[in-house]
N, C-alpha and C positions, 0 to 999 in steps of 0.2 A: 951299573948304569941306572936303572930302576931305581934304588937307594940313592943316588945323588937327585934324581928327579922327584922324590918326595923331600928331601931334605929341604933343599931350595923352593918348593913350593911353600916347605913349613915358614920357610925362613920370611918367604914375601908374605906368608899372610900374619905374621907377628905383627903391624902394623894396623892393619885393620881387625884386629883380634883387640888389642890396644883399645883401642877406639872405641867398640863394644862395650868393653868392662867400664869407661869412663863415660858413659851418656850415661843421659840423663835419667834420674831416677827419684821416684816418689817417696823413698823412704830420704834419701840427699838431693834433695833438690837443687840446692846450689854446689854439686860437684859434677862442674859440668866441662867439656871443650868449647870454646869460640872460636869462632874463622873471621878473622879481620881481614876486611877487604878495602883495599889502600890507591889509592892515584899515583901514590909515589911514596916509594921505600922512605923516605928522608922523614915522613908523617911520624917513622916509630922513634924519632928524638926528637922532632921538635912536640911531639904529643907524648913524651914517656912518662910524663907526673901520672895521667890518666890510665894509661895502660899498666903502670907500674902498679897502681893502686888495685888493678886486677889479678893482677901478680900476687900480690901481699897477700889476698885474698883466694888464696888455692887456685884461682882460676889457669886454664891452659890455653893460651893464645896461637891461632896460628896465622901468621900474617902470609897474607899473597897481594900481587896485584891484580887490580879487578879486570883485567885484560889478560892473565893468565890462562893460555887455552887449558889447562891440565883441570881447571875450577870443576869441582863437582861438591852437592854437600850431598849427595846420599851416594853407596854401593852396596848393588848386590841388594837392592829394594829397602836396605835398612844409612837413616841417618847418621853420617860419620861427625854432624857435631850437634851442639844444643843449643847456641844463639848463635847470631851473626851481626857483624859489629859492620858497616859500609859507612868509609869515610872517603866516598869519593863520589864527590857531586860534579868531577867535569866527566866521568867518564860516559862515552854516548854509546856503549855495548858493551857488556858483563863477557870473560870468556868462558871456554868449556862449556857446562851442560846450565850454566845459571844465567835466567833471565826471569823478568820482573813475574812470570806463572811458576817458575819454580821458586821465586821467594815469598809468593803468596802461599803457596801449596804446604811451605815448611813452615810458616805462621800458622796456617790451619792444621798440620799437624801436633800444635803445644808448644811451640819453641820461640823465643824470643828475638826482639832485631831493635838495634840502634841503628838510625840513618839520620846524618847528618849533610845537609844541603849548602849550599852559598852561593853569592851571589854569582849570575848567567850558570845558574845549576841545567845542568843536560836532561831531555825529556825522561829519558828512562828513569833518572830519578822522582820527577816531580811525579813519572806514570807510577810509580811503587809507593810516594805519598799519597796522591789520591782514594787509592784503591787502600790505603789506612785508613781513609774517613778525614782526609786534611787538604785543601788545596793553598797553593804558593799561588799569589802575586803572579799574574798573567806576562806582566811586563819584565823580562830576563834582566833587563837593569835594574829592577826596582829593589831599592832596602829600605830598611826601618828607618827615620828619619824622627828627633824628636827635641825641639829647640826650647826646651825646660826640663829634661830629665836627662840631658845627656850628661857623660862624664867632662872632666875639665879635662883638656889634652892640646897641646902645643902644634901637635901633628896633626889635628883629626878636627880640621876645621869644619867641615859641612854639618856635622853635630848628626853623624851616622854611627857612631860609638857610645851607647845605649849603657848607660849604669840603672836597671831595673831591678827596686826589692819586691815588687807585684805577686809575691809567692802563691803558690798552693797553699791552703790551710790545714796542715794534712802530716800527723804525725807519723800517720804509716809511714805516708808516700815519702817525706822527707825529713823524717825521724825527729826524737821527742828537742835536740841542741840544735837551739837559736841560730840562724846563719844570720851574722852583724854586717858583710861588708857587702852593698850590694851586686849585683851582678852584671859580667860586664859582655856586652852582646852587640857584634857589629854583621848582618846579613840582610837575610829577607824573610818577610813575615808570611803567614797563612792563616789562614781561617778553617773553622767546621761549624757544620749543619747543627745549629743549636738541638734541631729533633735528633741527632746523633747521641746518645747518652754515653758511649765507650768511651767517644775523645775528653781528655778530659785539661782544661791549661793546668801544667803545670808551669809554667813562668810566662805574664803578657805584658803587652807596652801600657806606659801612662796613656790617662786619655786626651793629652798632648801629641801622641806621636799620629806618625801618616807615614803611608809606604810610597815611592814614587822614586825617580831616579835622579839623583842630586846634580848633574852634572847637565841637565834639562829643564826649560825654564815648563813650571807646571800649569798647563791648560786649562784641564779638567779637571773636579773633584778626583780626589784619590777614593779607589777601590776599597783599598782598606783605611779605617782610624779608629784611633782610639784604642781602648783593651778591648775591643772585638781581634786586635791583630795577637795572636798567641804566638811566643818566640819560641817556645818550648813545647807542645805537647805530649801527653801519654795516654796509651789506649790498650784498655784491659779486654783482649777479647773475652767471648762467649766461654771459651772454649778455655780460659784461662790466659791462655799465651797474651807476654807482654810489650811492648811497642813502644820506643820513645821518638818523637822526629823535632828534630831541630834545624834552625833555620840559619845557623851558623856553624863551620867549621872550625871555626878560628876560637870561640869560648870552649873549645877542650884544648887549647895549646899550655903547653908550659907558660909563654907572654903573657894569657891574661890570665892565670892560675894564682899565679905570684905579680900581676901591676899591682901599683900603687893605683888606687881610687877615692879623688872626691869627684861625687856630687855637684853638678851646676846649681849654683843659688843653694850651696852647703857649705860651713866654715870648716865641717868634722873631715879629718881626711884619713881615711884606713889605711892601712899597712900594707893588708892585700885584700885582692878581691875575695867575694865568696863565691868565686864560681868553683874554686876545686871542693869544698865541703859541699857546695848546691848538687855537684855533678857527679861527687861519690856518692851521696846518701840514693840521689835518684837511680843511678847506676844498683845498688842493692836493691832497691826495690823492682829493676827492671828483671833483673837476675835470681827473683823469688827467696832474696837473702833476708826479707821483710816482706810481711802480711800475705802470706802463704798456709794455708788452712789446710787442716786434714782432718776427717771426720772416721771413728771406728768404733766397732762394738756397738751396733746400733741394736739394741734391745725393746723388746714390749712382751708383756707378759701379765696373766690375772695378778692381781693382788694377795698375797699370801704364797704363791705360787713361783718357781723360778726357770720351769721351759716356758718355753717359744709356743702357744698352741696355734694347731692347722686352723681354727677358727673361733670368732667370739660368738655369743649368744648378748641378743638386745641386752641392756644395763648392768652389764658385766663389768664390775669394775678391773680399770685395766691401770698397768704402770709402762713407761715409757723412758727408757733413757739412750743417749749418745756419750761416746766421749771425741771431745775436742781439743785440736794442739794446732800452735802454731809454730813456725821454723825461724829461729832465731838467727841462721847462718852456721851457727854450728849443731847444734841440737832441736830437737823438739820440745818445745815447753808446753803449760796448760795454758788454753785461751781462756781469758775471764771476758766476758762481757753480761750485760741484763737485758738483752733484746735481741735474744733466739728464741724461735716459736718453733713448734708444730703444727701440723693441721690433722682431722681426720677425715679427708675429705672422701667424697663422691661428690662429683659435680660440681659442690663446692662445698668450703667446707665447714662441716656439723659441729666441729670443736676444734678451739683455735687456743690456745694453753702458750703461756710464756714458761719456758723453763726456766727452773731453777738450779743454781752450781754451786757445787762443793769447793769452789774455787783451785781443782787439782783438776781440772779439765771433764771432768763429770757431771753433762746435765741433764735432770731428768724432772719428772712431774706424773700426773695419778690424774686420775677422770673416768669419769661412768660412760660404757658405751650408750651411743644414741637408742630411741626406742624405733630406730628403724634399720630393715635391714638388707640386705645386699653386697656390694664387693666397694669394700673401703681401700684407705691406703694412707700410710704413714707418712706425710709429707714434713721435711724442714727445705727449704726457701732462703738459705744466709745470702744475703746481699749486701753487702756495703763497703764505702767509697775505700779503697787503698785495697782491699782483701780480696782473693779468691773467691769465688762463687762458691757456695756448697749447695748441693741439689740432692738431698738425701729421699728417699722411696721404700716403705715396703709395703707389699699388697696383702689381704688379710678380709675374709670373707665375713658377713656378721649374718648370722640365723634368728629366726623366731624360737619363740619357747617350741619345745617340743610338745604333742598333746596330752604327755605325760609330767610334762614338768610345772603344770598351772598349780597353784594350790588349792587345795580340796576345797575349802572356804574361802571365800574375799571378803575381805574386812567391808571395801566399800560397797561388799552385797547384802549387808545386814540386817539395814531398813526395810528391803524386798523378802528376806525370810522371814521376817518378823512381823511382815504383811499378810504373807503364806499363812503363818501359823495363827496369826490374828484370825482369818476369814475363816478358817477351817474351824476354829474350837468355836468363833459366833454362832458357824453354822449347825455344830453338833449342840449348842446350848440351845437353840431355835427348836430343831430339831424336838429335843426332848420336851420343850417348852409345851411346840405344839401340840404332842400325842398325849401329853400326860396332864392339859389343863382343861377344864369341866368349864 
């Protein structure tokens, strides 16, 4: 009996054993699980271009509905997935153990989330964009609205069917191939706090458009206009973890993946839209399959010398290296870039040195420690727009000469013995002068 009761034990936890060996990992960063969380089963074929593309891509999708009481994404204090994909902007309470503090909480843990909203989106969504750094349109009817950028369309008369090329500029973000057809976006818009640096638009309205609800004759100025209304956002936390929020649903469907799109006041008419290349590139880079940094072998050491020492002495010359890779999706490559520093700072900092690369992911540089001393530290600072943060540190104390280490003579005390020795032979020449002259 004993023996069938560990059997069966072993047997339930093969799933979450699973789960384990496939999270997320620093050395594979893009082999990861997803939890799609859905309004309605029907989303995984009318959206399966989108999901399929994550398919193609190793990714392991697990669909539930967002009302599923069974929902948990952590057991047993450890995360069962690595991003979360929520395409469900009517539903008004997540089931199970997830709600808008535990999808904070697993953002602040490093993990990724797509959420996608539409129009009379439910508060608990708009509370989980906020708390992104993005606020929607106050007004539950309001959409993007733009009567010189929309697309040309038979159907979609009120000119709520948005063909925006307004891209990011941003090869990380949306890789080095052109997207030619523009992009086809029918929801509602939001805005962030320009002092917010994370948010960052990746796709906004012409400065044509206005958000307000079409079907309503308009009062008052609109809240939002212009490309202050961002259709797409991304937000790189602190902390790494990636973020995308969109203001539509309906531009991850198969429909607009493959419409046809022209342009109003355009003769050129595409084939298809670019929102399925717009929304896969973005999609890799949400999923750390682009501009994803790792820093290792962080090295300093005297010159001519190849340990590590416990300490430097003032103008010690010192050398300095890292190496750097970035994740390609499948592999790690060398980072090449010309605009990685160190610093040696205290307080701030004393020497501030660009390195130099071997362009195989190797960068290093040489410099004299400062003539002052104390408890330094090896800072590099990588910031920039698409990439990882790297915040590299090593601590490292710096001494005066020892009182045995000065040297026995100083060149620049020369003048002053030569002074010495001047005064002294005057005085013995005096000396003599005086006793022995008549």
């Amino acid at each position: 009996m004993a023996s069938r009761l560990v059997t069966v034990s072993f047997l339930l936890a093969i799933p979450f054993l699973t789960a384990l060996c496939s999270s997320f990992s620093t050395d594979y960063p893009s082999d990861r699980r997803i939890l799609v969380l859905l309004d309605d089963l029907a989303l995984k074929s009318s959206h399966s271009f989108f999901f399929n593309s994550l398919h193609t891509r190793g990714f392991d999708l697990d669909y539930r509905l967002a009302d599923d009481r069974n929902l948990a994404l952590q057991r047993y204090g450890r995360y069962s997935y690595d991003a979360l994909i929520v395409f469900a902007p009517y539903t008004g309470s997540f089931g199970g153990s997830i709600n808008p503090a535990a999808i904070l909480d697993f953002v602040d843990s490093g993990h990724d989330l797509i959420i996608a909203a539409d129009v009379s989106a439910s508060d608990l969504i708009r509370e989980v964009a906020t708390e992104c750094g993005v606020e929607f349109d106050e007004d539950p009817e309001a959409v993007v609205i733009d009567h010189t950028s929309h697309a040309v369309s038979e159907t979609e008369g009120d000119h709520t069917l948005i063909a925006s090329d307004n891209l990011i500029k941003s090869d990380v973000i949306l890789g080095s191939k052109k997207i030619e057809g523009p992009i086809l976006f029918q929801g509602i818009g939001h805005s962030s706090n320009p002092a917010n640096g994370l948010v960052i638009q990746a796709l906004s309205a012409a400065p044509s458009a206005y958000s307000a609800n079409p079907k309503s004759k308009l009062t008052n100025p609109p809240a939002l206009t212009g490309s202050a209304i961002s259709l797409i956002s991304v937000v790189q936390a602190r902390n790494n973890a990636r973020i995308l929020i969109s203001g539509s649903l309906r531009m991850f469907s198969n429909r607009f993946f493959k419409s046809v799109v022209q342009k109003a006041g355009s003769t050129i008419k595409h084939d298809k839209s670019g929102n399925e290349q717009f929304l896969t590139e973005l999609s890799k880079w949400v999923f750390h399959e682009r501009g994803h940094l790792k820093a290792v072998n962080v090295r300093h050491h005297k010159v001519g010398e190849a340990n590590e020492p416990s300490t430097y002495r003032i103008t010690d010359d010192v050398e300095y290296s890292v190496e750097i890779y970035e994740w390609s999706g499948t592999s790690w490559k060398p980072f090449v870039a010309n605009d990685v520093q160190v610093q040696f700072y205290m307080m701030s900092p004393y020497v501030l040195k660009t390195l130099s690369t071997d362009h195989k992911g190797v960068y290093y540089t040489a410099f004299k420690v400062p003539d002052v001393y104390g408890v330094f530290q090896f800072k590099v600072e990588y910031q920039r727009l698409g990439y990882t943060s790297l915040s590299l540190s090593k601590q490292i104390p710096v001494r005066p000469f020892r009182h045995d280490e000065y040297e026995r003579f100083l060149t620049a005390a020369f003048p002053y013995y030569g002074a010495s020795f001047s005064m002294m032979a005057g005085f013995f020449i005096f000396t003599i002068a005086y006793l022995y002259n008549k």
